[in-house]
BADREN-887860 format. One record per atom (N, C-alpha, C): x, y, z; residue in three letters; atom name. Coordinates in nm, 4 decimals. Example, Ala and Ser with C-alpha at 12.3 -4.5 7.8 and 13.67 -1.06 7.14 Angstrom:
! BADREN-887860
R         c1         c2         c3   code   site
R     1.3190    -0.5690     0.7800    ala      N
R     1.2300    -0.4500     0.7800    ala     CA
R     1.3200    -0.3300     0.7800    ala      C
R     1.2850    -0.2250     0.7080    ser      N
R     1.3670    -0.1060     0.7140    ser     CA
R     1.2900     0.0030     0.7870    ser      C
! end
This chain:
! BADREN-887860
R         c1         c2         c3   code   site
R     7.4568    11.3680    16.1349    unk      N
R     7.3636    11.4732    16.1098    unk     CA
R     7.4255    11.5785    16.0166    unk      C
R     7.5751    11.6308    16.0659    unk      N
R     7.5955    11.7202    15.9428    unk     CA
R     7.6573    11.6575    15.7917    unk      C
R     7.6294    11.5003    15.7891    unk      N
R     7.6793    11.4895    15.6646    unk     CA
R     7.5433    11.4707    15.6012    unk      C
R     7.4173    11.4676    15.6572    unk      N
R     7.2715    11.4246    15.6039    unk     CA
R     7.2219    11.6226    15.5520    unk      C
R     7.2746    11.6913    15.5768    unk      N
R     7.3153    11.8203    15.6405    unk     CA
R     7.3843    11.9025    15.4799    unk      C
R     7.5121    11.7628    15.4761    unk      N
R     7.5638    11.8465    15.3631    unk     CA
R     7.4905    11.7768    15.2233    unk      C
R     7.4405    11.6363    15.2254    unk      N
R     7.4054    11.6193    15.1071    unk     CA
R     7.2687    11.6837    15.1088    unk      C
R     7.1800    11.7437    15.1721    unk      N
R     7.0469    11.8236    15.1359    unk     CA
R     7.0984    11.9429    15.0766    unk      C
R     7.2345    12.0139    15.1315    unk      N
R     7.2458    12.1363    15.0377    unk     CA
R     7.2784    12.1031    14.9477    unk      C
R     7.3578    11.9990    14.9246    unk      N
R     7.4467    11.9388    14.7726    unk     CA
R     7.3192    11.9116    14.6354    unk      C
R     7.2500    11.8655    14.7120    unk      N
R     7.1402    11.8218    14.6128    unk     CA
R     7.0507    11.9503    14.6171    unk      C
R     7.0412    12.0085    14.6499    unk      N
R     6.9676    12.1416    14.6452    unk     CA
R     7.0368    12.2372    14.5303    unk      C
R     7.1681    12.2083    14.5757    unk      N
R     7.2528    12.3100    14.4783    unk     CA
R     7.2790    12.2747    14.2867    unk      C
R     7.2464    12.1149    14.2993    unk      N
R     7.2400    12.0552    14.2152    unk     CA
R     7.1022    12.0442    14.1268    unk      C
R     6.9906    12.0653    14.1904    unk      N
R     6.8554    12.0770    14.1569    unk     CA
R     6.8447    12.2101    14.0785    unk      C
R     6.8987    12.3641    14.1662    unk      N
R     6.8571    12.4386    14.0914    unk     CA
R     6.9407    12.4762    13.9496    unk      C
R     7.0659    12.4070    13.9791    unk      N
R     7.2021    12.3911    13.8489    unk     CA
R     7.0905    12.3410    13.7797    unk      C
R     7.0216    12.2407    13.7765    unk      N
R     6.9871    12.1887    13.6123    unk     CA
R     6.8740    12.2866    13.6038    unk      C
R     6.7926    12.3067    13.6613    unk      N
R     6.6245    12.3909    13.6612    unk     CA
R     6.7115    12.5399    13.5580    unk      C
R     6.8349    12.6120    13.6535    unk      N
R     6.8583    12.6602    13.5932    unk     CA
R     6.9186    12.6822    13.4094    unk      C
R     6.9351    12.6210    13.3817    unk      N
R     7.0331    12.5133    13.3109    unk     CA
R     6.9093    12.5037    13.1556    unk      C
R     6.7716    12.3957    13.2244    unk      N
R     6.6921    12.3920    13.1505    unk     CA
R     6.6209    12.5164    13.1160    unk      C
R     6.6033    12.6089    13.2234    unk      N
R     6.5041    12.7314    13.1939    unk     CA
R     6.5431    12.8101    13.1256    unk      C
R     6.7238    12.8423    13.0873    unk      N
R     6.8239    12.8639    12.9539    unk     CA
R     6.8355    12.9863    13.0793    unk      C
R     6.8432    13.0457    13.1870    unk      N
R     6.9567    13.1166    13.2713    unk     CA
R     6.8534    13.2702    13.2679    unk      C
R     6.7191    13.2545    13.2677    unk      N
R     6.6336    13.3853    13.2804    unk     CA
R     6.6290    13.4073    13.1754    unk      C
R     6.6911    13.3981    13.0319    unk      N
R     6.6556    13.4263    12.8607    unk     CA
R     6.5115    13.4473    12.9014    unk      C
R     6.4569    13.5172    12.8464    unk      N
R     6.2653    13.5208    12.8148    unk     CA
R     6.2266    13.4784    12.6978    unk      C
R     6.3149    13.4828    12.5669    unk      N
R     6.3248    13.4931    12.4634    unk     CA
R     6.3187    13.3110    12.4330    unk      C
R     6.2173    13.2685    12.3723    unk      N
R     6.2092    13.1472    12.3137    unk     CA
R     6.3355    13.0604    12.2171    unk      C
R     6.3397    12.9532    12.2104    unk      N
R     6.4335    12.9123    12.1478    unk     CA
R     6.3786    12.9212    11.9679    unk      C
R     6.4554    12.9450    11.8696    unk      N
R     6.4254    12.9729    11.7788    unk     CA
R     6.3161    12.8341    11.7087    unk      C
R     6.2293    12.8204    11.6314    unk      N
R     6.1898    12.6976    11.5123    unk     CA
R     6.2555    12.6478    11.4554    unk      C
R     6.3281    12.5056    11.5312    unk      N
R     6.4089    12.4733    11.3540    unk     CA
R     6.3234    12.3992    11.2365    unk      C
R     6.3737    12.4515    11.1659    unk      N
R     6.2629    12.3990    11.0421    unk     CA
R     6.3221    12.1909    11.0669    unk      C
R     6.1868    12.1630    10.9690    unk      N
R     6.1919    12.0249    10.9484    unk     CA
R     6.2803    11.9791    10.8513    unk      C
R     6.3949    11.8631    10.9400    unk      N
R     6.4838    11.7923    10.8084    unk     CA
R     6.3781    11.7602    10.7054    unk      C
R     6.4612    11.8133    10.5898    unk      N
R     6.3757    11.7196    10.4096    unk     CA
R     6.4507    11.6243    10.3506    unk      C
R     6.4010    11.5687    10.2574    unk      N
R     6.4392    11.4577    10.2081    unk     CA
R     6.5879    11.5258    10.1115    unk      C
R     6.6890    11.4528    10.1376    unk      N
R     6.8026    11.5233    10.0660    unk     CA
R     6.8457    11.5035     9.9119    unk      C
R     6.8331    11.3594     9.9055    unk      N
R     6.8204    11.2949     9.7773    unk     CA
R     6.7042    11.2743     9.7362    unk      C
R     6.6356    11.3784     9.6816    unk      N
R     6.4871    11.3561     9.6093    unk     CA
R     6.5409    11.2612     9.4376    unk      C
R     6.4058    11.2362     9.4226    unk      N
R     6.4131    11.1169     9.2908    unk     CA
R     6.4552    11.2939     9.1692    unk      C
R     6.5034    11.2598     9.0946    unk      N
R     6.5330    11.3648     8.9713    unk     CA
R     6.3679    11.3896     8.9351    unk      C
R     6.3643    11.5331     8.8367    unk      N
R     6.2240    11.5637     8.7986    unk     CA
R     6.2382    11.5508     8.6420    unk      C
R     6.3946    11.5441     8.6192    unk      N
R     6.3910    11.5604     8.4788    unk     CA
R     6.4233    11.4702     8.4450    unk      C
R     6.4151    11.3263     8.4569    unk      N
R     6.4579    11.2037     8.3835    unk     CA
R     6.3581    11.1031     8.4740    unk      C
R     6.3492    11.0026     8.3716    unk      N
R     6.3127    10.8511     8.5005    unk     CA
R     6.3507    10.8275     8.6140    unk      C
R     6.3143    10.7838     8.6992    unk      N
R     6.3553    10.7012     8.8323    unk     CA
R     6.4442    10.6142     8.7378    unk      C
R     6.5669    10.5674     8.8054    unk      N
R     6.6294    10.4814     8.7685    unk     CA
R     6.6495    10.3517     8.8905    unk      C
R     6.7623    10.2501     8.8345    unk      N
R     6.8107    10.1249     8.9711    unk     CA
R     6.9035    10.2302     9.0833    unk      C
R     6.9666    10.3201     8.9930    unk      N
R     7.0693    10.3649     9.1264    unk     CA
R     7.0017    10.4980     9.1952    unk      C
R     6.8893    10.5702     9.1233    unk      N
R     6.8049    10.6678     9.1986    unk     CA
R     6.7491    10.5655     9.3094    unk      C
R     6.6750    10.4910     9.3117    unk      N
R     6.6613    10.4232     9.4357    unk     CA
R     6.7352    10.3824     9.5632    unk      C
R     6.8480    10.3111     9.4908    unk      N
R     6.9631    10.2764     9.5901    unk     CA
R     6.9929    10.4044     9.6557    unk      C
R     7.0207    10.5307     9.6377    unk      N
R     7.0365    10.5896     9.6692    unk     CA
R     6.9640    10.6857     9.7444    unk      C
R     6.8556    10.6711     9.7556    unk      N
R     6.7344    10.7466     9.7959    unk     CA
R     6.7430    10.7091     9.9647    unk      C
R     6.7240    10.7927    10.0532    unk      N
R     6.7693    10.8454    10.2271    unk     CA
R     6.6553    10.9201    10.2195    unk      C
R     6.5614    10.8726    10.3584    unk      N
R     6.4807    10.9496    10.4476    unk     CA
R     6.5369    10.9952    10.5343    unk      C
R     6.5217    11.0971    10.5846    unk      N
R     6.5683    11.1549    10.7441    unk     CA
R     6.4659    11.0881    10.8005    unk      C
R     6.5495    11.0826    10.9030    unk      N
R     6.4817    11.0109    11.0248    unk     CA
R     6.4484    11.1048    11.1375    unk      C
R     6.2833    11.1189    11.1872    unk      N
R     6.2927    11.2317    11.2799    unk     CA
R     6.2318    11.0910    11.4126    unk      C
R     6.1896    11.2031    11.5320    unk      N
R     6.2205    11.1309    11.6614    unk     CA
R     6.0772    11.0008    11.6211    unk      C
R     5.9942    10.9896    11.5543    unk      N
R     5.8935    10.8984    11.5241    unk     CA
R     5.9297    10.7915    11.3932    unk      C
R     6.0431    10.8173    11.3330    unk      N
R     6.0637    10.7187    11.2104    unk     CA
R     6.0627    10.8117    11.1307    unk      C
R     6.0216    10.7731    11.0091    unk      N
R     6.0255    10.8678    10.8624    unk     CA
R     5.9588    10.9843    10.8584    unk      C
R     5.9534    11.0798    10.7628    unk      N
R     5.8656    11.1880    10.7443    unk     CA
R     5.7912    11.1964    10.6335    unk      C
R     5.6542    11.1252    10.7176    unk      N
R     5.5547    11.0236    10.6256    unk     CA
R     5.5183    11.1103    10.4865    unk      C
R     5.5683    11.2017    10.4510    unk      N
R     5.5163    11.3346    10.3477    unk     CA
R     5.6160    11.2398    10.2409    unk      C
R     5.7687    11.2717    10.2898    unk      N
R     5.8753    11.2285    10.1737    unk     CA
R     5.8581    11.1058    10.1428    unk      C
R     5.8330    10.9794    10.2111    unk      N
R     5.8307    10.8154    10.1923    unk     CA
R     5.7365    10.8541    10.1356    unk      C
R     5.5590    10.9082    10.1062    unk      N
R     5.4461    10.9100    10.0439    unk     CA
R     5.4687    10.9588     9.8956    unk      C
R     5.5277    11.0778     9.8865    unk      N
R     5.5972    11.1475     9.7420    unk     CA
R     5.6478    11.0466     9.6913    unk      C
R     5.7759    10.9873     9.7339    unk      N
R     5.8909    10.8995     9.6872    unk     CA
R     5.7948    10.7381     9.5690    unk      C
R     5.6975    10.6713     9.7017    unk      N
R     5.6788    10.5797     9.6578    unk     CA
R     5.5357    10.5975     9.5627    unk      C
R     5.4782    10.7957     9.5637    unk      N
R     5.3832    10.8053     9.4620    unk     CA
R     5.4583    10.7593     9.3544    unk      C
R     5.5803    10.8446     9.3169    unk      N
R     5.6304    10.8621     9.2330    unk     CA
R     5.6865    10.6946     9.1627    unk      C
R     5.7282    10.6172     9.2505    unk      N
R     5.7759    10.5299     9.1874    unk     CA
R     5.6534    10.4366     9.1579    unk      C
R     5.5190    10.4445     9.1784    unk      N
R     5.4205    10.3357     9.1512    unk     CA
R     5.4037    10.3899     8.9989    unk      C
R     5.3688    10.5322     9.0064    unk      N
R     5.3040    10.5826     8.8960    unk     CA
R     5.4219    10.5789     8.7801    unk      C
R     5.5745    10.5440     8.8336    unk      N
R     5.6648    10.5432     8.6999    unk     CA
R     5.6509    10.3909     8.6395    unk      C
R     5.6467    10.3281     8.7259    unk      N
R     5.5782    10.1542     8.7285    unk     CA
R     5.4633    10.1103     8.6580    unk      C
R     5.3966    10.1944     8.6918    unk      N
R     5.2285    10.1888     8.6113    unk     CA
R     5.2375    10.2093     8.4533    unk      C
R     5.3577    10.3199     8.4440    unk      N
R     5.4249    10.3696     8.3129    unk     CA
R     5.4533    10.2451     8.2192    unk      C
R     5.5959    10.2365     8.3253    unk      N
R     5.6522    10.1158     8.1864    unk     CA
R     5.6103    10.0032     8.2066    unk      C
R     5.4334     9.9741     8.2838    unk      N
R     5.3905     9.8238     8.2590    unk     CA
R     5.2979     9.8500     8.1433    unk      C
R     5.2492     9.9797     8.1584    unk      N
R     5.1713     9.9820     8.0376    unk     CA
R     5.2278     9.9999     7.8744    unk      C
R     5.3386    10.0707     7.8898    unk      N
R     5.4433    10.0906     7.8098    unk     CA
R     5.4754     9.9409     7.7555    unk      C
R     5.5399     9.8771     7.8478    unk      N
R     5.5494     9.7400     7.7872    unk     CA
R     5.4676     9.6592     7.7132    unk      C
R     5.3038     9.6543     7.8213    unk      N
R     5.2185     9.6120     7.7540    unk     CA
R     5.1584     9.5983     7.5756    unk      C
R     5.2100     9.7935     7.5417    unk      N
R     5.1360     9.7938     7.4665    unk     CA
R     5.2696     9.7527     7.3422    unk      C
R     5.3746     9.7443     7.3707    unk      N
R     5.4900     9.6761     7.3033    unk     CA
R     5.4989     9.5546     7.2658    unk      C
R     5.4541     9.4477     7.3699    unk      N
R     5.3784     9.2923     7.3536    unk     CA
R     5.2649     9.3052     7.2761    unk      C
R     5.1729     9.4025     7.2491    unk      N
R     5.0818     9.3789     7.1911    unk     CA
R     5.0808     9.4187     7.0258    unk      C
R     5.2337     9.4877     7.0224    unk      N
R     5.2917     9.5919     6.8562    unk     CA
R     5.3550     9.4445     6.8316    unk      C
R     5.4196     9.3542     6.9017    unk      N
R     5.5126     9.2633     6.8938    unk     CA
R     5.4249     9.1544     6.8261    unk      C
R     5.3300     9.1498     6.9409    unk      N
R     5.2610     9.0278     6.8419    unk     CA
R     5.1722     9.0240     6.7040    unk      C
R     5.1306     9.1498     6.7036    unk      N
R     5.0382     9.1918     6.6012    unk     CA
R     5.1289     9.1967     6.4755    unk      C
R     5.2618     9.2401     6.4450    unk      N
R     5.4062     9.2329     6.3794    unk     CA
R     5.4638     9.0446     6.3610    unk      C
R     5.4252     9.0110     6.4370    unk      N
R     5.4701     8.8783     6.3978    unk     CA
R     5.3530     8.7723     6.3438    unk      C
R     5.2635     8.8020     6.3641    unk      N
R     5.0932     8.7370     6.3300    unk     CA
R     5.0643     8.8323     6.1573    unk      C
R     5.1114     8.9267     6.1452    unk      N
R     5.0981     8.9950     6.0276    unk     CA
R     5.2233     8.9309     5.9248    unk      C
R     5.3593     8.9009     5.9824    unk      N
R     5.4598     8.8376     5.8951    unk     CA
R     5.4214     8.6972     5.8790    unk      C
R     5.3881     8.6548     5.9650    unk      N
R     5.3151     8.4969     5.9783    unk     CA
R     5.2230     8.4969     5.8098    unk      C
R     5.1035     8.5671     5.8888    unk      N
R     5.0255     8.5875     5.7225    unk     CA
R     5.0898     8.6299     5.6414    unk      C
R     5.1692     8.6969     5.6112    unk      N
R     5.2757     8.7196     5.4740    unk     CA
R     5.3909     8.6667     5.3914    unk      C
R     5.3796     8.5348     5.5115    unk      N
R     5.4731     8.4273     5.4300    unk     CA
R     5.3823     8.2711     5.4048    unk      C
R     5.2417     8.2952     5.3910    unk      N
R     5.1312     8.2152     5.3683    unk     CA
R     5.1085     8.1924     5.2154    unk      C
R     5.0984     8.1021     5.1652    unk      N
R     5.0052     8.1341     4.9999    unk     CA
R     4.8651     8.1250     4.9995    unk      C
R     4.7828     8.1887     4.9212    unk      N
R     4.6499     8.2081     4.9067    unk     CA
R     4.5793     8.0950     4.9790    unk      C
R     4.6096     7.9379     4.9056    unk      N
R     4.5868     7.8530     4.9829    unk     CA
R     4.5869     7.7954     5.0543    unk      C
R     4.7003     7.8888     5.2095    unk      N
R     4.6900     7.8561     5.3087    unk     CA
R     4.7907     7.7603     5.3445    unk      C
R     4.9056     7.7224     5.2236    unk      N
R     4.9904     7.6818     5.2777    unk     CA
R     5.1388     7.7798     5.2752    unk      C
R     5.2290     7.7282     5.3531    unk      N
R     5.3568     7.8136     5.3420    unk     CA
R     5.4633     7.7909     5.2218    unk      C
R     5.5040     7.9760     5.1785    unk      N
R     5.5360     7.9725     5.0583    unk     CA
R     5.7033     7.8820     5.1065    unk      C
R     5.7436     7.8951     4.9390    unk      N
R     5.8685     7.8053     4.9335    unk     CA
R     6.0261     7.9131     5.0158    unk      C
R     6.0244     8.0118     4.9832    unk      N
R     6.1005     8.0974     4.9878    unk     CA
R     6.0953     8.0926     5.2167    unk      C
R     5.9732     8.0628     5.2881    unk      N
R     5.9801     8.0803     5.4164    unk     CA
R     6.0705     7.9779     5.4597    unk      C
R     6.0799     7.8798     5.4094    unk      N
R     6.2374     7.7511     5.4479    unk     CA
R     6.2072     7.6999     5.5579    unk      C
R     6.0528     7.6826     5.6620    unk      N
R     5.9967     7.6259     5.7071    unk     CA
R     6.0145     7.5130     5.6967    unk      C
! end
């Protein structure tokens, strides 16, 4: 009986240790806001995305996974630099071929066959 005796005070004494503990010791005063981790390695504003801006690119991780704001920015940014140099390219294949279809016709003779000088 008094050892059933001593663990009810033990655990009693132990109950209000943490209550106290959690309730921060009578403080009234709230715990401060910490602001939200940000993304640390943002993509540069003044140059392209590059291969090693990516590699290098870190989300913080909060208690749910990513911080769906920075992954949303990050991968605006990299579609719309994408969208860039496909169209960019595009219109380079299309200077490319129009440049070689124009030399094509310029090493033609009137009559449609190829001059002597093309070594065809």
């Amino acid at each position: 009986m008094v050892m059933f005796l001593f663990l009810v005070v033990a655990l009693a004494v132990v109950v209000a240790a943490v209550t106290l503990a959690v309730v921060g010791g009578g403080e009234s005063a709230p715990l401060p806001e910490v602001a939200p981790e940000r993304l640390h390695d943002p993509l540069p504003a003044d140059r392209p995305v590059d291969h090693a801006d990516v590699e290098s690119l870190r989300f913080p991780v909060t208690p749910r996974g990513y911080r769906m704001a920075d992954v949303d920015d990050a991968l605006g940014r990299l579609a719309a630099e994408l969208a860039e140099r496909d169209a960019r390219i595009a219109d380079l294949e299309s200077a490319l071929a129009g440049a070689r279809a124009a030399a094509h016709q310029g090493h033609r003779q009137p009559d449609g066959t190829e001059g002597a000088e093309d070594g065809r």
